[in-house]
N, CA and C atoms as an extended XYZ file, in Angstrom:
570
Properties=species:S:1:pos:R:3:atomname:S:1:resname:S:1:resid:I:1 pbc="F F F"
N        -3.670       12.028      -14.105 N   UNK     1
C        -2.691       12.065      -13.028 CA  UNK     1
C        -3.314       12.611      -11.740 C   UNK     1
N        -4.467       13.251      -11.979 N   UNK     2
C        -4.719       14.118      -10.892 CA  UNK     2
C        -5.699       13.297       -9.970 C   UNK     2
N        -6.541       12.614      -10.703 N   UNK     3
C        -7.061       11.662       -9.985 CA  UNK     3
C        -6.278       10.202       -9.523 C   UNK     3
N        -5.128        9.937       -9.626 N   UNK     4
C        -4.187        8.948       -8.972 CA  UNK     4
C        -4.068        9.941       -7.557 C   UNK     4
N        -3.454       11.162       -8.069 N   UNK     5
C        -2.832       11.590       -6.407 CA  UNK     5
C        -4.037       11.847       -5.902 C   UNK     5
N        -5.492       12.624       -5.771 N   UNK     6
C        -6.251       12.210       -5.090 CA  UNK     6
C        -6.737       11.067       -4.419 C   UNK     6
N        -6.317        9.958       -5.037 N   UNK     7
C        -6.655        8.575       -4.250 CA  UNK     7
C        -5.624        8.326       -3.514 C   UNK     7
N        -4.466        8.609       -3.966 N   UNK     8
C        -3.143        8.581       -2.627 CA  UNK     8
C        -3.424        9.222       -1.694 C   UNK     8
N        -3.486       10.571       -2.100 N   UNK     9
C        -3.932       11.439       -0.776 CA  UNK     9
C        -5.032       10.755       -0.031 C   UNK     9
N        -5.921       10.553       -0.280 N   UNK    10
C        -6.627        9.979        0.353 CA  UNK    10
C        -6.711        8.543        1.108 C   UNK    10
N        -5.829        7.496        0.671 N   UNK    11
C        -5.437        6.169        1.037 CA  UNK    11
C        -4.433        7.092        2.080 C   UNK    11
N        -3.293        8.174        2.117 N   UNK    12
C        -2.926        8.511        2.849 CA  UNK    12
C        -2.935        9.262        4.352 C   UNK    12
N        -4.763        9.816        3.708 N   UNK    13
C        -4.885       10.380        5.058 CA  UNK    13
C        -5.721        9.117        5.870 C   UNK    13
N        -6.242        8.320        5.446 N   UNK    14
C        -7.472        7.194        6.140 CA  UNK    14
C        -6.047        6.190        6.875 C   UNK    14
N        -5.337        6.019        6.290 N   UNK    15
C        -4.035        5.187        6.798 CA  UNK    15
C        -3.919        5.826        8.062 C   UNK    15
N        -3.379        6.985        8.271 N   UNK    16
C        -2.849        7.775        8.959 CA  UNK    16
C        -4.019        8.226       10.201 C   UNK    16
N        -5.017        8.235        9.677 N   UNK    17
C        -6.130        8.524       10.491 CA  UNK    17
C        -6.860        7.148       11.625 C   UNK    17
N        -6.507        5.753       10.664 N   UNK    18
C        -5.893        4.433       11.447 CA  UNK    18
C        -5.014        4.402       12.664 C   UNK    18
N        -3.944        4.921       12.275 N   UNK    19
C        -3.276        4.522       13.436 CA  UNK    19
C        -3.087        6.171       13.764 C   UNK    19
N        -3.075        7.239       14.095 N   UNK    20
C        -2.632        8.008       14.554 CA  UNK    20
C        -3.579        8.288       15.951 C   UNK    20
N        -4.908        8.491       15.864 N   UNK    21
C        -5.856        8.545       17.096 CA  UNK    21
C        -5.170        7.799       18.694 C   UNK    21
N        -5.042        6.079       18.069 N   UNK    22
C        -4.404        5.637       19.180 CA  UNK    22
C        -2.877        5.766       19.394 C   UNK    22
N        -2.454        6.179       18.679 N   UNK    23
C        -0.862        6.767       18.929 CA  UNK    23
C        -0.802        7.697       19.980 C   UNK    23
N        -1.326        8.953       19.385 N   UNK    24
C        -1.588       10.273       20.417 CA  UNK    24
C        -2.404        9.821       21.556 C   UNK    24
N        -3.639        9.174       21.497 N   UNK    25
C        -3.850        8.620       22.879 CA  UNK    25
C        -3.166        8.068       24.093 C   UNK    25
N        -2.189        7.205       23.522 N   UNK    26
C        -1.257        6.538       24.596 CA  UNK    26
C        -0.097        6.891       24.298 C   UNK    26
N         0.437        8.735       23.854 N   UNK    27
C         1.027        9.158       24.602 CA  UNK    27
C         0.729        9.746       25.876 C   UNK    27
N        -0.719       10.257       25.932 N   UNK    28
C        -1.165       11.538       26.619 CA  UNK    28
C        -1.715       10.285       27.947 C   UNK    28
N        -2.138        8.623       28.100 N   UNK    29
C        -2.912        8.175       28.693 CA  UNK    29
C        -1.575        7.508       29.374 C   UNK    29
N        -1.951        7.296       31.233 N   UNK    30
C        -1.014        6.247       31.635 CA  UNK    30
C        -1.091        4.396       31.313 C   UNK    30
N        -1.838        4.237       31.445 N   UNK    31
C        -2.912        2.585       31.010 CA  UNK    31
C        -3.151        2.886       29.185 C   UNK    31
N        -1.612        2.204       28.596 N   UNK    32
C        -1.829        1.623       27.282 CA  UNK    32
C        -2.457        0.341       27.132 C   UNK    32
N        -3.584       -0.106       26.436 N   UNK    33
C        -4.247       -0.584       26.116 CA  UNK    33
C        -4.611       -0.438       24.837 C   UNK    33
N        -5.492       -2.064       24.143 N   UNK    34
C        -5.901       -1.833       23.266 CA  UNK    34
C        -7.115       -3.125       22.972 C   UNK    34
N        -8.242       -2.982       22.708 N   UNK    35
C        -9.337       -3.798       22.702 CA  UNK    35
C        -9.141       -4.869       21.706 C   UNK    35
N        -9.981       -6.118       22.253 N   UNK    36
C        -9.593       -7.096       20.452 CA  UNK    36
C       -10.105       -6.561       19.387 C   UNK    36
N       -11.248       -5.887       19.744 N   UNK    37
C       -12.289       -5.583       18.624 CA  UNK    37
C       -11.657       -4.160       18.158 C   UNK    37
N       -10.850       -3.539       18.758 N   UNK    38
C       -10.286       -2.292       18.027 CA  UNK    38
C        -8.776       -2.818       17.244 C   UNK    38
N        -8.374       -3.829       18.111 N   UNK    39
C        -7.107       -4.684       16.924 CA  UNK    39
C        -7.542       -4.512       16.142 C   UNK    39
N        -8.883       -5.317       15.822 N   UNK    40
C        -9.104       -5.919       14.203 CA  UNK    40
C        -9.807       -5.265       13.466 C   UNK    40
N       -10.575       -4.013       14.073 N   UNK    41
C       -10.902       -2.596       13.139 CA  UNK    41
C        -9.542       -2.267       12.636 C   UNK    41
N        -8.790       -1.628       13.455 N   UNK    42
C        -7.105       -1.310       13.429 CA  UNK    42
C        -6.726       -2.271       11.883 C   UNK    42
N        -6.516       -2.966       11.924 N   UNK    43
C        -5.672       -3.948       10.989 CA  UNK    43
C        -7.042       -3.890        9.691 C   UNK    43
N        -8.432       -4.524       10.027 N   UNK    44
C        -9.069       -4.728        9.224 CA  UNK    44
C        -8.860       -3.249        8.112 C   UNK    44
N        -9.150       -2.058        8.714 N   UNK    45
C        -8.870       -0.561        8.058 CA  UNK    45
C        -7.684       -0.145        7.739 C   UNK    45
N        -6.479       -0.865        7.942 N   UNK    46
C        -5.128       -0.404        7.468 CA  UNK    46
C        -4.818       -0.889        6.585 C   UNK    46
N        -4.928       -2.131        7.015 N   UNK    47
C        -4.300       -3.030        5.974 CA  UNK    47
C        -4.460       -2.751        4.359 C   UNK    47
N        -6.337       -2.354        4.081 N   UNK    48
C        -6.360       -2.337        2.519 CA  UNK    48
C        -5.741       -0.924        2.545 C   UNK    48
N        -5.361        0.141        3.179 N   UNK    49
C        -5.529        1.218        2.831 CA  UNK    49
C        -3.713        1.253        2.325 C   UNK    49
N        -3.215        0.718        2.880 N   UNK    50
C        -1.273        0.433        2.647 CA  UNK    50
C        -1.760       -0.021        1.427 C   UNK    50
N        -1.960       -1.513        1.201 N   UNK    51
C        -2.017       -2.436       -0.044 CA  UNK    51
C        -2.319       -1.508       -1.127 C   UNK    51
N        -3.470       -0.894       -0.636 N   UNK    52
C        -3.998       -0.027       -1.520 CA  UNK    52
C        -3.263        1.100       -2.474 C   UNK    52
N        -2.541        1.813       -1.197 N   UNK    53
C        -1.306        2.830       -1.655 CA  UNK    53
C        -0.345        2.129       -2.184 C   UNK    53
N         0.097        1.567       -2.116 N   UNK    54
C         1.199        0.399       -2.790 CA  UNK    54
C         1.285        0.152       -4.382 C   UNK    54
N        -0.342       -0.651       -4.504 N   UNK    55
C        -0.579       -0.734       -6.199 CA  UNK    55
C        -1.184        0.622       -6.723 C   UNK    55
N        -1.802        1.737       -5.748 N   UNK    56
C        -1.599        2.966       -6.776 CA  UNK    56
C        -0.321        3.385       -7.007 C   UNK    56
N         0.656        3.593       -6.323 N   UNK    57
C         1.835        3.523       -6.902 CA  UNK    57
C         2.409        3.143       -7.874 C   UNK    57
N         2.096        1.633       -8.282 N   UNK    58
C         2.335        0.793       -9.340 CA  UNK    58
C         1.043        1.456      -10.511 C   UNK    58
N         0.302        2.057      -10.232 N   UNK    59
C        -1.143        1.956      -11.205 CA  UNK    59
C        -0.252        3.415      -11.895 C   UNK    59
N         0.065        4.394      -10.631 N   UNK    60
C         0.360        5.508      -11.451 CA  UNK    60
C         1.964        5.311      -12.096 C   UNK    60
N         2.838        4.398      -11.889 N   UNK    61
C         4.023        4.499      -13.093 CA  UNK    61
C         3.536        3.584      -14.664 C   UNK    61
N         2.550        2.477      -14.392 N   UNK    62
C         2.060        1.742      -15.579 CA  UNK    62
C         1.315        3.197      -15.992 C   UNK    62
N         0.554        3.767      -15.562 N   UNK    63
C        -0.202        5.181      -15.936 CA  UNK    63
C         0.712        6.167      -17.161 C   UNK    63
N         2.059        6.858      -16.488 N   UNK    64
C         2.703        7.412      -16.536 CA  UNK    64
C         3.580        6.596      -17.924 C   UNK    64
N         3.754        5.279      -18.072 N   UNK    65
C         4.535        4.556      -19.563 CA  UNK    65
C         3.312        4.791      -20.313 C   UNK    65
N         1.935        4.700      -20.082 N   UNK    66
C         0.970        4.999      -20.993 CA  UNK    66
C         1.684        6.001      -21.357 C   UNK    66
N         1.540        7.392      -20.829 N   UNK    67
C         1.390        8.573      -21.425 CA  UNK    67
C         3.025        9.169      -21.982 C   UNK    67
N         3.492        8.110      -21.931 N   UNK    68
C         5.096        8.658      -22.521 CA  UNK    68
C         5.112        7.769      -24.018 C   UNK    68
N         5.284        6.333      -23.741 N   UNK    69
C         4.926        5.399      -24.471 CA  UNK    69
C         4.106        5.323      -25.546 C   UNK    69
N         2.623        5.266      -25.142 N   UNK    70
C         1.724        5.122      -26.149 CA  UNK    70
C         0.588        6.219      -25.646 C   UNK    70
N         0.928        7.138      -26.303 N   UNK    71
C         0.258        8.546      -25.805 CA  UNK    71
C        -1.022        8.792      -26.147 C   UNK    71
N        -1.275        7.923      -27.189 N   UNK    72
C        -2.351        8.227      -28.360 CA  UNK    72
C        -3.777        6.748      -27.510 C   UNK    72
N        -3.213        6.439      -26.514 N   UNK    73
C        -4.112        5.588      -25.727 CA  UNK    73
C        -4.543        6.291      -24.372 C   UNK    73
N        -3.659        6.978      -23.755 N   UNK    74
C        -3.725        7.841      -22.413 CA  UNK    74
C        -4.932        8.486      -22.084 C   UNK    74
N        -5.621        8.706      -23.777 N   UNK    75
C        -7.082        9.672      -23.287 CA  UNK    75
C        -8.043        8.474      -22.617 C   UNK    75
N        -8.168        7.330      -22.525 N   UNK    76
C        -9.126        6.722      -22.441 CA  UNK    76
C        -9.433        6.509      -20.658 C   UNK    76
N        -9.985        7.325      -20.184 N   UNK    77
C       -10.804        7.468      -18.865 CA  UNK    77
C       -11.010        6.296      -18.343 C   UNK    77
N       -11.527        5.361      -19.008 N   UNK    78
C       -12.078        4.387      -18.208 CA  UNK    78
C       -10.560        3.074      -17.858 C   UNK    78
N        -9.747        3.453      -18.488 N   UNK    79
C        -8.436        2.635      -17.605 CA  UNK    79
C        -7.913        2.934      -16.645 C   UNK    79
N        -7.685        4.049      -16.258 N   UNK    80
C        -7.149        5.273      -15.372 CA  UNK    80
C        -8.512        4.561      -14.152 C   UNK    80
N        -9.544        4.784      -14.138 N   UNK    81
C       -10.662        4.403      -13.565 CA  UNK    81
C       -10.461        2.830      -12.849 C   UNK    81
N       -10.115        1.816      -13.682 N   UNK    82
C       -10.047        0.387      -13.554 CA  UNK    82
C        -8.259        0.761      -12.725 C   UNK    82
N        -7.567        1.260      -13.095 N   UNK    83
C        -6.203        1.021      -12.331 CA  UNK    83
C        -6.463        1.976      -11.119 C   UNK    83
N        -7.345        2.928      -10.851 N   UNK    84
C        -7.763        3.044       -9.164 CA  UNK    84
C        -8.586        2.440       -8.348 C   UNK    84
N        -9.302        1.944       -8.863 N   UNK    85
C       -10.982        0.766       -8.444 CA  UNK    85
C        -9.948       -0.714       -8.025 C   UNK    85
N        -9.117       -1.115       -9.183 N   UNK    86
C        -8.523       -2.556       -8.955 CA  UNK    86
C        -7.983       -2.458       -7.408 C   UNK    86
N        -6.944       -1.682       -6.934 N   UNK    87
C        -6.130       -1.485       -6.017 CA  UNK    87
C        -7.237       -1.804       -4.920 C   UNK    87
N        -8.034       -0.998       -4.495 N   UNK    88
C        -8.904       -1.086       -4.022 CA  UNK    88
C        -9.562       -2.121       -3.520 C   UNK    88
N       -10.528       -2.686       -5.242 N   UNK    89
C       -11.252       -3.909       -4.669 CA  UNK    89
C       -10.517       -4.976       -4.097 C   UNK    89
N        -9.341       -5.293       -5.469 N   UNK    90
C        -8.408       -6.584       -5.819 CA  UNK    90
C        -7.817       -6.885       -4.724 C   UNK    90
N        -6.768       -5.947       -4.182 N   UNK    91
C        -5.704       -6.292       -3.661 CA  UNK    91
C        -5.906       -5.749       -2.353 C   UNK    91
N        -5.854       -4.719       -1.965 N   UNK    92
C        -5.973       -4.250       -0.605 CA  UNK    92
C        -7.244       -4.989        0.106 C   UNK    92
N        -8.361       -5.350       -0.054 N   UNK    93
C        -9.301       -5.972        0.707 CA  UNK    93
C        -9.176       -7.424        0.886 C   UNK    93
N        -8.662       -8.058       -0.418 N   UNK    94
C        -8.020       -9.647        0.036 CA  UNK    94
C        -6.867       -9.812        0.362 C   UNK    94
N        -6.315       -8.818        0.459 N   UNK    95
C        -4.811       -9.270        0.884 CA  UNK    95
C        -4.996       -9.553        2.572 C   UNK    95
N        -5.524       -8.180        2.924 N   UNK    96
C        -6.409       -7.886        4.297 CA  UNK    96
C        -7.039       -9.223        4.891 C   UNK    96
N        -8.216       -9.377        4.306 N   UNK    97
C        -8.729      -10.819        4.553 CA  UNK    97
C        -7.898      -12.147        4.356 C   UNK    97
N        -7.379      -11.925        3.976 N   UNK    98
C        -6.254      -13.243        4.315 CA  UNK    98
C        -5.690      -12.864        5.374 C   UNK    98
N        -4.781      -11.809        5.452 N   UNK    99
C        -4.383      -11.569        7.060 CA  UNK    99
C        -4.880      -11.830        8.009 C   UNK    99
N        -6.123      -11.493        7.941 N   UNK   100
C        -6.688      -11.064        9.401 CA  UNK   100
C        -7.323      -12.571        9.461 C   UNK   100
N        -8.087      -13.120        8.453 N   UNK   101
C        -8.269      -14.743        8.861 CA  UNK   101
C        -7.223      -15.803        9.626 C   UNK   101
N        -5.708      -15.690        8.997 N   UNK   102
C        -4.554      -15.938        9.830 CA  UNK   102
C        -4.308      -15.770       10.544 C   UNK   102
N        -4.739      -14.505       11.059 N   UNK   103
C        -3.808      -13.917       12.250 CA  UNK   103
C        -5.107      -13.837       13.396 C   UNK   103
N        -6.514      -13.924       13.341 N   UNK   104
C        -7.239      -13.960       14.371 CA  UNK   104
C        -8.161      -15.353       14.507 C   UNK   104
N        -7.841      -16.651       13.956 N   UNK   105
C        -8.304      -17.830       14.383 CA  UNK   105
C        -7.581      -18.521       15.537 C   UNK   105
N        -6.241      -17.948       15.782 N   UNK   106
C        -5.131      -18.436       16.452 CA  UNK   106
C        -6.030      -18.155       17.716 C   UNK   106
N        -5.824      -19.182       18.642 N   UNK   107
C        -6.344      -19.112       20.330 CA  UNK   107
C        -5.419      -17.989       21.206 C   UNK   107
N        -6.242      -16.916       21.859 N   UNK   108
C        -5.117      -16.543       22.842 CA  UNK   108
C        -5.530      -17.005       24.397 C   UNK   108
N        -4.812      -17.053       24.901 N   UNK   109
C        -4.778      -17.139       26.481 CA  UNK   109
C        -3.507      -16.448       27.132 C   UNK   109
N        -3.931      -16.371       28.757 N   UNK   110
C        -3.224      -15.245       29.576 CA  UNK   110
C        -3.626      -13.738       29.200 C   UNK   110
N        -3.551      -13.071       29.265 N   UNK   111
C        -3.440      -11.452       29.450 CA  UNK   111
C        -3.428      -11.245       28.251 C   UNK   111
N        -4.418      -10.237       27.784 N   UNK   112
C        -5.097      -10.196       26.474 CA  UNK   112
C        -4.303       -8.799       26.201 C   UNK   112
N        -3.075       -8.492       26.859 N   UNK   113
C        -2.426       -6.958       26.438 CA  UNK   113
C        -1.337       -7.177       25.971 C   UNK   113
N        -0.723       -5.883       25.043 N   UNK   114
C         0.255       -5.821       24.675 CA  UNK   114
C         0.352       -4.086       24.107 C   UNK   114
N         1.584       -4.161       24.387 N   UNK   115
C         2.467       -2.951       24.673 CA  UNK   115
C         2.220       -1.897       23.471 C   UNK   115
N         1.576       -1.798       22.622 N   UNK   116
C         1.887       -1.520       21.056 CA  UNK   116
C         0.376       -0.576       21.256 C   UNK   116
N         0.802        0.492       20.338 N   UNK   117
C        -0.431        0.896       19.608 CA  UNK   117
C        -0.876        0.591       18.274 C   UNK   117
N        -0.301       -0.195       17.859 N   UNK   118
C        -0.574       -1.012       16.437 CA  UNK   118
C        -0.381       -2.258       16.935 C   UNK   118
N        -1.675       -3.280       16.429 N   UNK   119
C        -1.642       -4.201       16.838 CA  UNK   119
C        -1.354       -5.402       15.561 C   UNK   119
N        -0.603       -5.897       14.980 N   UNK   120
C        -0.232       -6.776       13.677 CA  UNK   120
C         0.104       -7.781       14.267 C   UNK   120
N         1.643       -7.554       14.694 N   UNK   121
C         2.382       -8.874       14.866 CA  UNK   121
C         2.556       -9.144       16.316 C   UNK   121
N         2.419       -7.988       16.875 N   UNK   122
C         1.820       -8.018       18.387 CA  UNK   122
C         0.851       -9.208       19.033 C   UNK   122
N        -0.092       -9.525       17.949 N   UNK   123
C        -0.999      -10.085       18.448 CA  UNK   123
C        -0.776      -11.561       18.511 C   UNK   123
N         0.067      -11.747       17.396 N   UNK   124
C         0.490      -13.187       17.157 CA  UNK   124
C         1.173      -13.403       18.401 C   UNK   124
N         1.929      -12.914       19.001 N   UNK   125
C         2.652      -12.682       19.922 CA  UNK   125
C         1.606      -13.540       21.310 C   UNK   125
N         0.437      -13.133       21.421 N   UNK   126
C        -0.371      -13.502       22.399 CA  UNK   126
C        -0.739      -14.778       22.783 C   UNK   126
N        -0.757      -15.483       21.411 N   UNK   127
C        -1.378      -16.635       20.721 CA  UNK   127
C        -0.933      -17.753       21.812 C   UNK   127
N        -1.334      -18.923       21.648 N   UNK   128
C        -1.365      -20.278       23.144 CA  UNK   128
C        -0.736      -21.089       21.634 C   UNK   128
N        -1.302      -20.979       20.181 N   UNK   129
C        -0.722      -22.070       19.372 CA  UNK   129
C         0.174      -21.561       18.646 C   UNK   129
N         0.937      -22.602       17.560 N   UNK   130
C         1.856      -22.033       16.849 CA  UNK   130
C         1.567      -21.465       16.126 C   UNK   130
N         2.514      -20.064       16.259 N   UNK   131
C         1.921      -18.797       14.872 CA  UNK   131
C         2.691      -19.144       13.780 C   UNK   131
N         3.797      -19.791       13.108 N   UNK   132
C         4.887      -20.152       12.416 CA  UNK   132
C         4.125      -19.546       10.808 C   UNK   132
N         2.718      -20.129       10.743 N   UNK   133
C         2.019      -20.871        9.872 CA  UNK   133
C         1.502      -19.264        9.312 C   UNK   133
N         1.458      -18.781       10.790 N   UNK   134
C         0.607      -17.083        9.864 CA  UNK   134
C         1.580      -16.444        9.931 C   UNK   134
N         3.379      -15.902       10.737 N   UNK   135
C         3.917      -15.325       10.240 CA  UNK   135
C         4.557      -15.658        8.711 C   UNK   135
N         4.608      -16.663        8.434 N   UNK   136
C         5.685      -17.493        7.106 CA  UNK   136
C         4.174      -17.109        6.091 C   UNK   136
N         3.201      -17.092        6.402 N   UNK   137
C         1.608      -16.450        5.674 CA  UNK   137
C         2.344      -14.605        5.084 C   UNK   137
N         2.044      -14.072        6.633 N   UNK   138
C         2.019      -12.537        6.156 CA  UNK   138
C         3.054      -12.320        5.773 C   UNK   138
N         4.747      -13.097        5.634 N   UNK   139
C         6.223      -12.991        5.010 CA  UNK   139
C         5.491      -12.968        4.021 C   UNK   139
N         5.133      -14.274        3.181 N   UNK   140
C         4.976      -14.288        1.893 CA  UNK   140
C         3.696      -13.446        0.909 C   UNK   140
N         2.841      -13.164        2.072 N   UNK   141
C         2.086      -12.083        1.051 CA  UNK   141
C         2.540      -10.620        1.602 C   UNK   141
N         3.127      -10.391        2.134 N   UNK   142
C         4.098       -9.111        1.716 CA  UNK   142
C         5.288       -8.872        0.952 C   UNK   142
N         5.466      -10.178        1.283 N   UNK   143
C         7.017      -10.169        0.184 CA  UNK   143
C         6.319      -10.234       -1.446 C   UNK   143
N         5.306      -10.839       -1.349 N   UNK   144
C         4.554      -10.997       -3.049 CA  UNK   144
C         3.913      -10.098       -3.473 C   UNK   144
N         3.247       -9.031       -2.506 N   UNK   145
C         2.915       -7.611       -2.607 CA  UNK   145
C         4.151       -7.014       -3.002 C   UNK   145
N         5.344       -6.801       -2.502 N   UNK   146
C         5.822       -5.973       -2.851 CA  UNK   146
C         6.647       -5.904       -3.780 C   UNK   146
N         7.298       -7.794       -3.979 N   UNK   147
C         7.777       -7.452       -5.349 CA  UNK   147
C         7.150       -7.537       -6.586 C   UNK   147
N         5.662       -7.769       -6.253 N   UNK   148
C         4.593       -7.407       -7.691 CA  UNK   148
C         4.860       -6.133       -7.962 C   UNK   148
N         4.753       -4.877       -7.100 N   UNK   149
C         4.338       -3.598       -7.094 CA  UNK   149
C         6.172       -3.132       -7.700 C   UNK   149
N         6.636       -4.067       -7.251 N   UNK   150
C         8.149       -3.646       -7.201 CA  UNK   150
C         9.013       -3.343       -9.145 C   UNK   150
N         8.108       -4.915       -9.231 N   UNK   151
C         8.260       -5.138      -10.994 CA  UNK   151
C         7.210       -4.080      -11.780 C   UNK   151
N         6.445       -4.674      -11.762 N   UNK   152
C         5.735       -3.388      -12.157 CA  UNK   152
C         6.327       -1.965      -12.297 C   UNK   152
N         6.486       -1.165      -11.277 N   UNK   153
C         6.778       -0.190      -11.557 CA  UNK   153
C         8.459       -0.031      -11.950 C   UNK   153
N         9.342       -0.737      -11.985 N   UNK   154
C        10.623       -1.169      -12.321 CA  UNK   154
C        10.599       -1.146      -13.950 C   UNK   154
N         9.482       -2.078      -14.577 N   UNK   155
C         9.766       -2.241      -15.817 CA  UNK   155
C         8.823       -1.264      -16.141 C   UNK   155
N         7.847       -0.370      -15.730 N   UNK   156
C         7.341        0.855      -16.326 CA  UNK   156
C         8.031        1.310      -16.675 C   UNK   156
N         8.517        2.115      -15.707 N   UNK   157
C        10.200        3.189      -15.686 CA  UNK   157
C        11.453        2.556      -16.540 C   UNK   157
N        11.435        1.475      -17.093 N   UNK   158
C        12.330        0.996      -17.868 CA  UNK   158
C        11.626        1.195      -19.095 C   UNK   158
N        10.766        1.011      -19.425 N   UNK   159
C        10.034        1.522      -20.841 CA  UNK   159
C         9.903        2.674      -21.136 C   UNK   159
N        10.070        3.663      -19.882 N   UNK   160
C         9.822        4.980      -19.797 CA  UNK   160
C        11.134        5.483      -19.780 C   UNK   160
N        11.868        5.167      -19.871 N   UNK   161
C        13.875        5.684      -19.978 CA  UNK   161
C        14.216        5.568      -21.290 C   UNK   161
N        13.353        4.133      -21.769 N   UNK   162
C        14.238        4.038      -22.832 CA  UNK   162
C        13.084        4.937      -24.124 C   UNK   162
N        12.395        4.983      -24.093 N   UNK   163
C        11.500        5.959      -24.495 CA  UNK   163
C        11.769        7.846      -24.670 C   UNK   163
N        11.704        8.084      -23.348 N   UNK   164
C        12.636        9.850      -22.999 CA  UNK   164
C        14.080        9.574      -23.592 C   UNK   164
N        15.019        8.745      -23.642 N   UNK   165
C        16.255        8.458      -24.786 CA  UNK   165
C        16.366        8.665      -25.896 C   UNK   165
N        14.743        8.321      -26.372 N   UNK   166
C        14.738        8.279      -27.891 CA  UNK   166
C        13.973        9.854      -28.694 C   UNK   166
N        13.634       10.408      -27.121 N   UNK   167
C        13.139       11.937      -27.607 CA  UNK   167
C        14.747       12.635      -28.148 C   UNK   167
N        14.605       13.619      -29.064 N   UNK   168
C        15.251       14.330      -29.832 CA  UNK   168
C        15.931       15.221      -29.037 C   UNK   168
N        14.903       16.153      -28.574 N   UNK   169
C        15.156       17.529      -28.199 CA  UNK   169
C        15.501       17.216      -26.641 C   UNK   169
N        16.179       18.745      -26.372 N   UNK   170
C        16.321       18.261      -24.699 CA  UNK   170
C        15.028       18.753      -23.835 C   UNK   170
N        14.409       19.886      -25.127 N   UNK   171
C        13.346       20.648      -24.075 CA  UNK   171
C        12.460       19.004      -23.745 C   UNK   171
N        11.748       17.926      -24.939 N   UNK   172
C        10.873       17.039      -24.902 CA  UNK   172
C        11.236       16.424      -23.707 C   UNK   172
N        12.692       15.994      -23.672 N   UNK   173
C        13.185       14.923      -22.705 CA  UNK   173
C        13.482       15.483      -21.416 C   UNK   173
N        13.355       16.708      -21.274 N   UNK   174
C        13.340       17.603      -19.747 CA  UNK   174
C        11.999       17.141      -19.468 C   UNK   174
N        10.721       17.750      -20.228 N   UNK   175
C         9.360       17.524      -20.021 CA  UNK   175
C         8.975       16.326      -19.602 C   UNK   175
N         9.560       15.477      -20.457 N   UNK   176
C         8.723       13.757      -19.960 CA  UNK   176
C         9.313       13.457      -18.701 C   UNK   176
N        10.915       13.782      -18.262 N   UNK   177
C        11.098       13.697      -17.296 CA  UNK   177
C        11.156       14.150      -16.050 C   UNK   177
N        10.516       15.357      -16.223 N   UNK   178
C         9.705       16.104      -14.853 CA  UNK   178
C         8.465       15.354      -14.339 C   UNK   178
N         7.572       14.827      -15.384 N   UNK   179
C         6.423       13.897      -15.213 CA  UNK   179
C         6.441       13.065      -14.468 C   UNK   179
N         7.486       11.859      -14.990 N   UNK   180
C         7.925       11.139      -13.912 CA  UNK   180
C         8.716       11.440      -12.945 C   UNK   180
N         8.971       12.340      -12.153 N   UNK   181
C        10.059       13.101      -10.988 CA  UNK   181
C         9.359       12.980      -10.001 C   UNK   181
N         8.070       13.703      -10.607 N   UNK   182
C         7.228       13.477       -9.133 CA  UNK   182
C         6.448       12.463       -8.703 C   UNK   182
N         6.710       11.470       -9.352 N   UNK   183
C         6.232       10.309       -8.778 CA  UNK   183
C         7.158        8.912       -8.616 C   UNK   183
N         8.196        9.784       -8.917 N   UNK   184
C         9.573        8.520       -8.266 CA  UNK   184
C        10.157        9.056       -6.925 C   UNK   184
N         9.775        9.844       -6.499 N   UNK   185
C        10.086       10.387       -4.765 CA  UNK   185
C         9.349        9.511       -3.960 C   UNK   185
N         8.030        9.543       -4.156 N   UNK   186
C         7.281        8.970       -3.272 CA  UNK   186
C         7.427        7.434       -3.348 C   UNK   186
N         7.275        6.562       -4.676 N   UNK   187
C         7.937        5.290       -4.513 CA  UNK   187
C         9.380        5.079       -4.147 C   UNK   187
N        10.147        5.947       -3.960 N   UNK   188
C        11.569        5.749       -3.630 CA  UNK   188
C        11.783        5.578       -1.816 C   UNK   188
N        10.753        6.784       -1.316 N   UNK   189
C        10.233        6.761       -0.385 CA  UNK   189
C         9.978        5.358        0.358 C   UNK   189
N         8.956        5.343       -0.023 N   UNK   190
C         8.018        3.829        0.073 CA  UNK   190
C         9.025        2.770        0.273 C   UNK   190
């Protein structure tokens, strides 16, 4: 468990460390601005780091039915390992690269600014051709991100209810369900 929330924490502070620099900048600056080449650092560095936080989320409730569920499997290190590495390689870096291939082949012309210190959908915004093709793009791989991450951790926690049900005692079924407490805030959150 302890190494899931270290990788959150950490997908959380690099997220945050993304967009917060130019946030506080263009409060404190009169001339908001923002470069192409810092857009697509911007997006290229956010993007996996969300995706990323997203399926650890999902990694730590499939985590968490391990260790309620089938307890006598939970010791094995090297899954725990593969469900923080996957997020990572899998999903947050191609999800990314699909974005950003969509969203920066589009031609812009006129005035290369816009109002935003996050630059996503802003940019489409700029575009001379039709964006239809990459917003109805980033709809559907966010909408497929999230109700992957969505099921997933839905039917964890459903294996994991009906499981703490079938504990006896109330002390067992207090215990298993403190476990999962603290990690249904933050997806509830989310």
């Amino acid at each position: 468990m302890y190494l899931f929330l270290s990788h959150l924490s950490f997908v959380d502070v690099c997220s945050s460390a993304v967009i917060g620099p130019k946030m506080l900048t263009d409060i404190l600056v009169e001339k908001k601005f923002i470069s192409f080449f810092r857009c697509v650092a911007q997006i290229w560095l956010f993007g996996p780091f969300v995706v990323t936080e997203c399926f650890l989320l999902a990694s730590v409730a499939y985590e968490r039915y391990m260790a309620i569920c089938k307890p006598l499997l939970c010791t094995l290190m090297c899954v725990c390992v593969q469900l923080v590495v996957g997020p990572y390689a899998a999903m947050g870096l191609k999800s990314t690269m699909i974005h950003i291939t969509f969203t920066f082949h589009l031609p812009c012309c006129g005035p290369n600014i816009t109002n935003h210190f996050f630059c996503d959908l802003p940019v489409l915004s700029l575009a001379c051709a039709d964006t239809q093709v990459s917003k109805c793009l980033l709809f559907i791989l966010t909408g497929a991100l999230g109700v992957l991450n969505g099921v997933i951790t839905l039917v964890s926690y459903v294996y994991v209810g009906i499981a703490i049900l079938r504990i006896r005692s109330a002390d067992g079924r207090r215990k298993a369900f403190s476990t999962c407490s603290s990690h249904l805030t933050p997806v509830s959150i989310l």
